[in-house]
C-alpha positions in Angstrom: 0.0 0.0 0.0 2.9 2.2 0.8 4.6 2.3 -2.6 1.7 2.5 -3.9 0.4 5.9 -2.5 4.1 6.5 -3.5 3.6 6.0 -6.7 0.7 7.5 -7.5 2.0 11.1 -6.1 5.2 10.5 -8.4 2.9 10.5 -10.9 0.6 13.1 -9.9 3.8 15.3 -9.2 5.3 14.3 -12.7 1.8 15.9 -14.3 2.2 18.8 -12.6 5.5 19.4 -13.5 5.1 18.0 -17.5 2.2 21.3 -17.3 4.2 23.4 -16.0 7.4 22.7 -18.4 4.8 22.8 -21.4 3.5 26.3 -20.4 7.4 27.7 -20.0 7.8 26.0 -23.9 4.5 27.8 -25.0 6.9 30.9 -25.7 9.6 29.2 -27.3 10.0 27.7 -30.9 9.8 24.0 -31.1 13.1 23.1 -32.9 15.2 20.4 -32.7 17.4 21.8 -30.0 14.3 23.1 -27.8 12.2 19.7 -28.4 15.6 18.0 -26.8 15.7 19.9 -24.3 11.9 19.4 -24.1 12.4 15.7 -23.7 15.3 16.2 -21.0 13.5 18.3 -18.6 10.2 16.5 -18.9 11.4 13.0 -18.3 15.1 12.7 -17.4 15.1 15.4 -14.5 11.8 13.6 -12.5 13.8 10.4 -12.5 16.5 12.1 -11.0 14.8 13.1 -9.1 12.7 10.2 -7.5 16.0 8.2 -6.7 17.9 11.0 -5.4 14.8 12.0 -2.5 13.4 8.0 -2.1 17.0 6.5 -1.9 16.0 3.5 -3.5 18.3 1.6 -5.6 17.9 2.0 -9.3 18.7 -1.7 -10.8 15.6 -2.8 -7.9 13.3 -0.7 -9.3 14.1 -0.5 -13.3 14.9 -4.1 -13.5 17.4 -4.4 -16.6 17.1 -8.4 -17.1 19.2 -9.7 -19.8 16.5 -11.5 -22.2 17.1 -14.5 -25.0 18.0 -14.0 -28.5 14.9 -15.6 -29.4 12.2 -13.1 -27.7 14.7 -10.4 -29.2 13.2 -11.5 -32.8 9.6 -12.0 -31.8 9.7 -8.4 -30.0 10.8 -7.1 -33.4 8.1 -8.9 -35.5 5.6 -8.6 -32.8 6.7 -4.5 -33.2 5.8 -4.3 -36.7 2.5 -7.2 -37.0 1.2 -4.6 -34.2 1.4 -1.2 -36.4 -1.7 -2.0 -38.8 -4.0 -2.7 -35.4 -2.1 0.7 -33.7 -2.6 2.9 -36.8 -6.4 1.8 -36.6 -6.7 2.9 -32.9 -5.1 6.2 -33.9 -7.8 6.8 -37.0 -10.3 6.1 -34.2 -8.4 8.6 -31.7 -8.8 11.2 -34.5 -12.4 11.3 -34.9 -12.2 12.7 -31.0 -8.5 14.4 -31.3 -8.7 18.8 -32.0 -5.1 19.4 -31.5 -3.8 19.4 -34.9 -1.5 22.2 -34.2 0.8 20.1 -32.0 1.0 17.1 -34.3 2.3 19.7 -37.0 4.7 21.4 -34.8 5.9 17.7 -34.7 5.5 17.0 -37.9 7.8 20.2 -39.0 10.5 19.1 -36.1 10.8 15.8 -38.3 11.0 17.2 -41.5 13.7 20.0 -40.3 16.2 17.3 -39.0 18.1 14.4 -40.6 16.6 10.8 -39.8 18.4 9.7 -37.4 18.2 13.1 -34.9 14.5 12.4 -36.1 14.9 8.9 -34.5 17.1 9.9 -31.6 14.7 12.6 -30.4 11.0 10.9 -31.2 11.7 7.2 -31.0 15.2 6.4 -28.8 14.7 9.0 -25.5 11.3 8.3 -25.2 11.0 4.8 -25.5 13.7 4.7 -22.8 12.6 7.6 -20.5 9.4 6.8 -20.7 9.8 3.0 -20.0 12.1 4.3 -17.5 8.9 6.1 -15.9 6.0 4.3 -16.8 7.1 0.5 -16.1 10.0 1.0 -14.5 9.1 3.6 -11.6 5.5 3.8 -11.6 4.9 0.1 -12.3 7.4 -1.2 -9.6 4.9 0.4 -7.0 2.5 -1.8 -8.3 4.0 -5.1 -9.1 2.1 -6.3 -6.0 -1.3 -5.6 -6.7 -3.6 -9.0 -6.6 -4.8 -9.3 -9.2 -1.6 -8.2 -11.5 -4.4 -7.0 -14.7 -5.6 -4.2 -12.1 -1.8 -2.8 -11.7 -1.6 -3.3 -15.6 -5.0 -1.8 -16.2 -4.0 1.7 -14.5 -0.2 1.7 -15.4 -1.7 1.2 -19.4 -4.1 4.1 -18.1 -1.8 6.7 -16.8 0.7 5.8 -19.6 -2.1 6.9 -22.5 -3.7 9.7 -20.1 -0.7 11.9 -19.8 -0.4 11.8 -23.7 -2.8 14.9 -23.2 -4.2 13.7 -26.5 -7.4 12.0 -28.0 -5.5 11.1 -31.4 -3.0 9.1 -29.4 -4.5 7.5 -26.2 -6.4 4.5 -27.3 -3.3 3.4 -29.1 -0.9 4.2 -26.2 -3.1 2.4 -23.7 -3.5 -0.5 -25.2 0.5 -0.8 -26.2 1.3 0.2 -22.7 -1.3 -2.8 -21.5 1.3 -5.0 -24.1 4.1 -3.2 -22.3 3.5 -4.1 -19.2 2.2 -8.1 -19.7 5.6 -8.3 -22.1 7.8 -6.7 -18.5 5.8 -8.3 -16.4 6.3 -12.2 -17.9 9.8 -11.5 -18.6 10.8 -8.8 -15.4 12.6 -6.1 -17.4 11.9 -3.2 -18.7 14.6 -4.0 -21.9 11.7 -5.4 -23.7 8.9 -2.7 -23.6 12.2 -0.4 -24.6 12.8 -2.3 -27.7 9.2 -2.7 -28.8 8.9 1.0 -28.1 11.8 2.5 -29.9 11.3 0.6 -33.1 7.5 1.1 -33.2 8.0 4.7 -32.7 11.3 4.8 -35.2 9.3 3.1 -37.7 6.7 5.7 -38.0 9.3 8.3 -37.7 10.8 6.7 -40.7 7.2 6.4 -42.4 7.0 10.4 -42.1 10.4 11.0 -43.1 11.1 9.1 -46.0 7.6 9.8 -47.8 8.1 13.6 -47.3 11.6 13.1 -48.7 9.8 11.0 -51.9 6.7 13.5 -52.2 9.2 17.0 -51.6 8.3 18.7 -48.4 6.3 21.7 -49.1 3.6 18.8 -51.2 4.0 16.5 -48.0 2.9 19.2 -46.0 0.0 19.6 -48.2 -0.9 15.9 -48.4 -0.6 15.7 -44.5 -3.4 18.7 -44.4 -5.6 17.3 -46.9 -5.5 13.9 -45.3 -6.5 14.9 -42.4 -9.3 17.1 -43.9 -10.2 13.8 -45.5 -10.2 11.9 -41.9 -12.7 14.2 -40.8 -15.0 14.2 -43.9 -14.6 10.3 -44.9 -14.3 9.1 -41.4 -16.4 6.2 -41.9 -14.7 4.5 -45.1 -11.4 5.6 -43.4 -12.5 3.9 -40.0 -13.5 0.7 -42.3 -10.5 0.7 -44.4 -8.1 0.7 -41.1 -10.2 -1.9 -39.6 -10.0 -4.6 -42.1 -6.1 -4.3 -42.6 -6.0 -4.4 -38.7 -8.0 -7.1 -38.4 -5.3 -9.1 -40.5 -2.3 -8.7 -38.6 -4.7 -8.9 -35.4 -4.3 -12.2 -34.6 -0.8 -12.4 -35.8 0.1 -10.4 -33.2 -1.5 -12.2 -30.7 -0.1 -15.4 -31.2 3.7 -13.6 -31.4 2.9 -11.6 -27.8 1.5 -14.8 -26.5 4.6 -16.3 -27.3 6.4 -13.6 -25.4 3.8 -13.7 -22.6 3.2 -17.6 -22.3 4.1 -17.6 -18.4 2.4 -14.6 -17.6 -0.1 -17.0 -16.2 2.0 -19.1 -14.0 3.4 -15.7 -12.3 -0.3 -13.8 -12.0 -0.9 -16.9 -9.8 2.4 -16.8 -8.1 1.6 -13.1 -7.4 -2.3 -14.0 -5.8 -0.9 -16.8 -3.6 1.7 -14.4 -2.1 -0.3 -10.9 -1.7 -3.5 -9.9 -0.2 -6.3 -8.4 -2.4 -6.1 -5.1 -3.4 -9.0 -2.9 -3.0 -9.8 -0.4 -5.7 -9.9 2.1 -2.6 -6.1 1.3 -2.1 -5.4 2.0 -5.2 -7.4 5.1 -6.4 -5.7 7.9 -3.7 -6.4 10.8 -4.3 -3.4 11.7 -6.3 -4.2 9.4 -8.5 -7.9 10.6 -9.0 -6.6 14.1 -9.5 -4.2 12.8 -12.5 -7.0 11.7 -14.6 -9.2 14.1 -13.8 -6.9 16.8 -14.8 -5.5 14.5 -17.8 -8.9 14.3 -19.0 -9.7 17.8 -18.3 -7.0 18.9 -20.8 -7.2 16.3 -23.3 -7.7 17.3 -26.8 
């Protein structure tokens, strides 16, 4: 109960901070060198800061477990099976996103660098950082919750709430819910890292090299017109993106249960040991305030 009431006000505290970094950046260009820092300040400086004022060791709570050559290659064909059924969770996001503005700030950030600053900035720090945070920190308060699904529910929860956006939160929840069953079965973080750089370097990539192929200014163009056609088409778009994601669907389920195939055996492991958790345990007021203000702010 303890770390989890610590948990949930590092993540509360990590909100209110993420807020009030975002509102300092309001009056500064996004550019490669600002969206760095960005990145540093948001997510490197809490985690300093949680093991410098808790004093817990960092290897106990980010467990860094060496894993086998074999779930190395399913993690990288599970990470690209799983973008057809991610890309139709973000179509869905969009019908609910309005915050256009910050994807293009994005967008331009992308297009201004080389591909591999692209890739170091949107893909490597936060797949690290953010695993760092999210299943290594956040989820190590949890990791005895009875059931385990509750802990995973709420970590997958938090993870897509503090996205801040509609476009991106159903697909963010349910790959932090993979996330944390992949972590979980194997206990380390090194695999949610992996699946999570090379999904997000792949779509990186996507943007990159088909602006380079169409010319910039015309990408641009075709990126505003698409979405202009997102909002007016929205139900042969939705359709579209549900039957290609309904293909690799069960592909990758069978390649994550491969990955997950003794998640079982420690769920069980984890009821015999540790009392039930209450939802009242878990849903401090910290946390409540999170989503509330997540949602609040969501666009």
């Amino acid at each position: 109960m303890k770390e989890i009431k610590l948990a949930n006000r590092f993540i509360f505290l990590l909100l209110i901070y993420e807020v009030s970094v975002k509102l300092i950046f309001e009056f500064i260009k996004l550019n490669i060198r600002s969206m760095f820092l960005l990145q540093i300040i948001f997510m490197f400086m809490p985690i300093v800061f949680y093991f410098l004022l808790t004093k817990k060791k960092v290897f106990d709570v980010v467990k860094l477990k060496k894993i086998s050559k074999k779930n190395i290659c399913v993690l990288i064909l599970l990470s690209f099976a799983i973008q057809p059924v991610m890309n139709f969770l973000a179509v869905l996001g969009e019908f609910f996103a309005n915050d256009q503005n910050r994807m293009q700030d994005i967008l331009n950030i992308i297009l201004e660098s080389n591909l591999l600053t692209a890739i170091f900035l949107f893909a490597l720090i936060p797949a690290v950082l953010e695993e760092i945070i999210f299943r290594g920190i956040f989820f190590f308060g949890y990791r005895k919750t009875n059931p385990i699904t509750k802990a995973i529910f709420i970590n997958s929860l938090t993870f897509a709430a503090l996205h801040l956006n509609f476009q991106q939160f159903f697909y963010a929840f349910v790959m932090g819910w993979i996330f944390c069953l992949i972590d979980f079965s194997l206990d380390s973080i090194i695999p949610s890292m992996i699946l999570h750089f090379i999904f997000n370097a792949t779509q990186v990539s996507k943007v990159y090299l088909s602006a380079r192929a169409f010319g910039i200014d015309r990408f641009k163009n075709l990126y505003n017109v698409r979405n202009i056609i997102l909002k007016s088409y929205s139900v042969s778009t939705f359709l579209i993106s549900f039957l290609i994601s309904l293909f690799f669907f069960p592909i990758s389920m069978y390649l994550l249960n491969t990955l997950v195939k003794n998640f079982k055996i420690k769920s069980q492991s984890v009821t015999n040991n540790y009392a039930y958790t209450e939802a009242k345990q878990i849903f401090t007021l910290p946390l409540i305030f999170y989503l509330a203000i997540c949602f609040l702010f969501m666009r």
